[in-house]
C-alpha positions as CSV (number, residue, x, y, z in Angstrom):
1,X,0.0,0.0,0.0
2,X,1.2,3.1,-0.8
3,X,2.4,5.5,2.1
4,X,1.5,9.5,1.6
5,X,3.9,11.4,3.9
6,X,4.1,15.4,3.2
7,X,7.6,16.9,3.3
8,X,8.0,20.3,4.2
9,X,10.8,21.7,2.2
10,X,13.8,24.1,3.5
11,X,14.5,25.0,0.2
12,X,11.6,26.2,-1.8
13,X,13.8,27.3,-5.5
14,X,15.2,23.6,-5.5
15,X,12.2,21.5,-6.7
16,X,11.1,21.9,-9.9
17,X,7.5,21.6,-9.1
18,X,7.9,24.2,-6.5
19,X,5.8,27.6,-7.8
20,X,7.0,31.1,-6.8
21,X,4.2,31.0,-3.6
22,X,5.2,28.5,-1.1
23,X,1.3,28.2,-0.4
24,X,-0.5,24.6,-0.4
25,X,-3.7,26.0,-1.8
26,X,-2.1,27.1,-5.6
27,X,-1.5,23.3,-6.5
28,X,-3.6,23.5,-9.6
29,X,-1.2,25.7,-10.6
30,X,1.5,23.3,-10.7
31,X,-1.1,20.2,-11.0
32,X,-1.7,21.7,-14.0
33,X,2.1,22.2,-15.5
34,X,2.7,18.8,-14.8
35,X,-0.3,17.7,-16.8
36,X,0.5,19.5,-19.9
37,X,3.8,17.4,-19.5
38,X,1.7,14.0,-19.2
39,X,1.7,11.9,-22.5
40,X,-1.2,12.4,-24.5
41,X,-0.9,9.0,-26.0
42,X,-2.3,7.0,-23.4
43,X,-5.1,4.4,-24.2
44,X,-8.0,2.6,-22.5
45,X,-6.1,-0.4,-22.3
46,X,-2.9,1.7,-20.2
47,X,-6.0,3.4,-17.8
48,X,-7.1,0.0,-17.1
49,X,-4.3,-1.7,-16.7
50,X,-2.9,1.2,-14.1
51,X,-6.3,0.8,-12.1
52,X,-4.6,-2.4,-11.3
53,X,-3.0,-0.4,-8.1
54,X,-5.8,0.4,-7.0
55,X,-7.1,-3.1,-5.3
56,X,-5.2,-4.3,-3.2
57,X,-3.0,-7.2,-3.5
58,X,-5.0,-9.6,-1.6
59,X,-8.0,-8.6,-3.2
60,X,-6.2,-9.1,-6.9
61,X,-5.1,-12.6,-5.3
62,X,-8.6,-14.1,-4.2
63,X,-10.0,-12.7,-7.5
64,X,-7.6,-14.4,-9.5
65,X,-8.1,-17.4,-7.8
66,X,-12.0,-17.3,-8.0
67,X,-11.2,-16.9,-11.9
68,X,-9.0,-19.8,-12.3
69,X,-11.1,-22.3,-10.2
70,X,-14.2,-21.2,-12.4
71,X,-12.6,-21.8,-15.6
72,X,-10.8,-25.1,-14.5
73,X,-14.7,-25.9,-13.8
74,X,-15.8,-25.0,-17.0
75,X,-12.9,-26.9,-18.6
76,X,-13.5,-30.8,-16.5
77,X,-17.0,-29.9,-17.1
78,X,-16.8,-29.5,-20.8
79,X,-14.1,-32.4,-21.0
80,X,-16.5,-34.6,-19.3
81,X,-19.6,-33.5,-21.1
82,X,-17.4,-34.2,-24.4
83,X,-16.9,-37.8,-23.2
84,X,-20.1,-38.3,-22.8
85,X,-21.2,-37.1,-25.9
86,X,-18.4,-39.1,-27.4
87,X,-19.8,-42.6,-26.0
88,X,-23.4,-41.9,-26.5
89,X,-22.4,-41.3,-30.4
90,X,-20.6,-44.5,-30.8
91,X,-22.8,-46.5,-28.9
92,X,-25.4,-45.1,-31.6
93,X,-23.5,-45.6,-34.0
94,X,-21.9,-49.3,-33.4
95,X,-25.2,-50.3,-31.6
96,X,-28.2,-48.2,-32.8
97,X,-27.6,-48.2,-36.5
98,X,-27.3,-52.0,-37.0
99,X,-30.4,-52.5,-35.4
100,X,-32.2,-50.2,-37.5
101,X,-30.8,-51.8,-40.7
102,X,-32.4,-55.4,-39.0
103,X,-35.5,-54.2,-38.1
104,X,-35.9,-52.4,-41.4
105,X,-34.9,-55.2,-43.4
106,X,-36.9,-57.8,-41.0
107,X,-40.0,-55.0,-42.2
108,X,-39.1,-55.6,-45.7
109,X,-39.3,-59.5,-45.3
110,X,-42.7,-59.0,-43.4
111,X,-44.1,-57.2,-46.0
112,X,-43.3,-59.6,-49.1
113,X,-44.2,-62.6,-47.6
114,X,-47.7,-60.6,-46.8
115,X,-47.6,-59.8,-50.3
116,X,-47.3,-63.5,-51.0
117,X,-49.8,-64.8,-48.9
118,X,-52.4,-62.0,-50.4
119,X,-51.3,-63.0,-53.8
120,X,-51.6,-66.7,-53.2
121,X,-55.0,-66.2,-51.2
122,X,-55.8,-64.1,-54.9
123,X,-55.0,-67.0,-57.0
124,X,-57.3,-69.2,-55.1
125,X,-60.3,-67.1,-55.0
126,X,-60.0,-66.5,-58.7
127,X,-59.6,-70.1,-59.4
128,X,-62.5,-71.3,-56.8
129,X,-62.7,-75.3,-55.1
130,X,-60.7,-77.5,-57.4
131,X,-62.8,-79.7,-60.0
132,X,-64.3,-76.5,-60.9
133,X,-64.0,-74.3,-64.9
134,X,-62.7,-70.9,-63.7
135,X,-64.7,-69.6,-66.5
136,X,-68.4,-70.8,-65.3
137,X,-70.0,-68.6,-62.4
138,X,-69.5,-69.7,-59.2
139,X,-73.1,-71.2,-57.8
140,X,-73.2,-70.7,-53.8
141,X,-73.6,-73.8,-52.4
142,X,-74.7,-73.7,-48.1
143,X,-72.2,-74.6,-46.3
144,X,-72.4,-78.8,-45.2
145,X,-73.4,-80.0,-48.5
């Protein structure tokens, strides 16, 4: 922390800050030469960074540390989100999409052998009990005779 300690001078002509009155109240007189000497080039970035002095080091410590413990958080969490993700995709992958390419293709052998059975059940409807022309009309006969 920075001490402030006024020093009253014996000499007065052997500072270069010093004005012709010795008095404390004409600062901005001298506040004001040592302005015009200040660097006009300064940038946001230099402010900010020389507001750095301003907290004290403890303070600058415990934030620092609060920083780096949050984004060694976010880094394990994201690493073991990623792994995660990781095996959930190739369990998908190895196990899920094989099983979808057997069920569709078990869907596929469903189907024709329906189509099959329809066409089959067709063919004997169209050809009626054997013994029978196709081409006479059926006559409906009661069932038990």
């Amino acid at each position: 922390m920075v001490k402030v300690e006024i020093v009253e001078e014996k000499d007065v002509h052997a500072s270069p800050y010093a004005s012709s009155s010795s008095s404390r109240t004409s600062s901005s007189v001298s506040l004001s030469s040592v302005e015009s000497d200040a660097s006009v080039e300064e940038s946001f970035i230099d402010r900010v960074v020389a507001l750095k002095d301003i907290v004290p080091p403890t303070t600058r410590h415990n934030i620092v540390t609060r920083i780096s413990k949050a984004a060694s958080f976010v880094k394990n969490g994201s690493k073991i989100i990623g792994n995660i993700v990781w095996v959930v995709t190739t369990s998908a992958l190895l196990v899920g999409l094989p099983l979808a390419l057997v069920v569709e293709d078990e869907a596929k052998a469903v189907a024709q052998e329906k189509e099959l059975y329809e066409q089959h059940q067709g063919t004997q409807q169209m050809l009626g009990p054997p013994g029978l022309d196709p081409s006479q009309p059926k006559a409906l006969v009661p069932p038990g005779f």
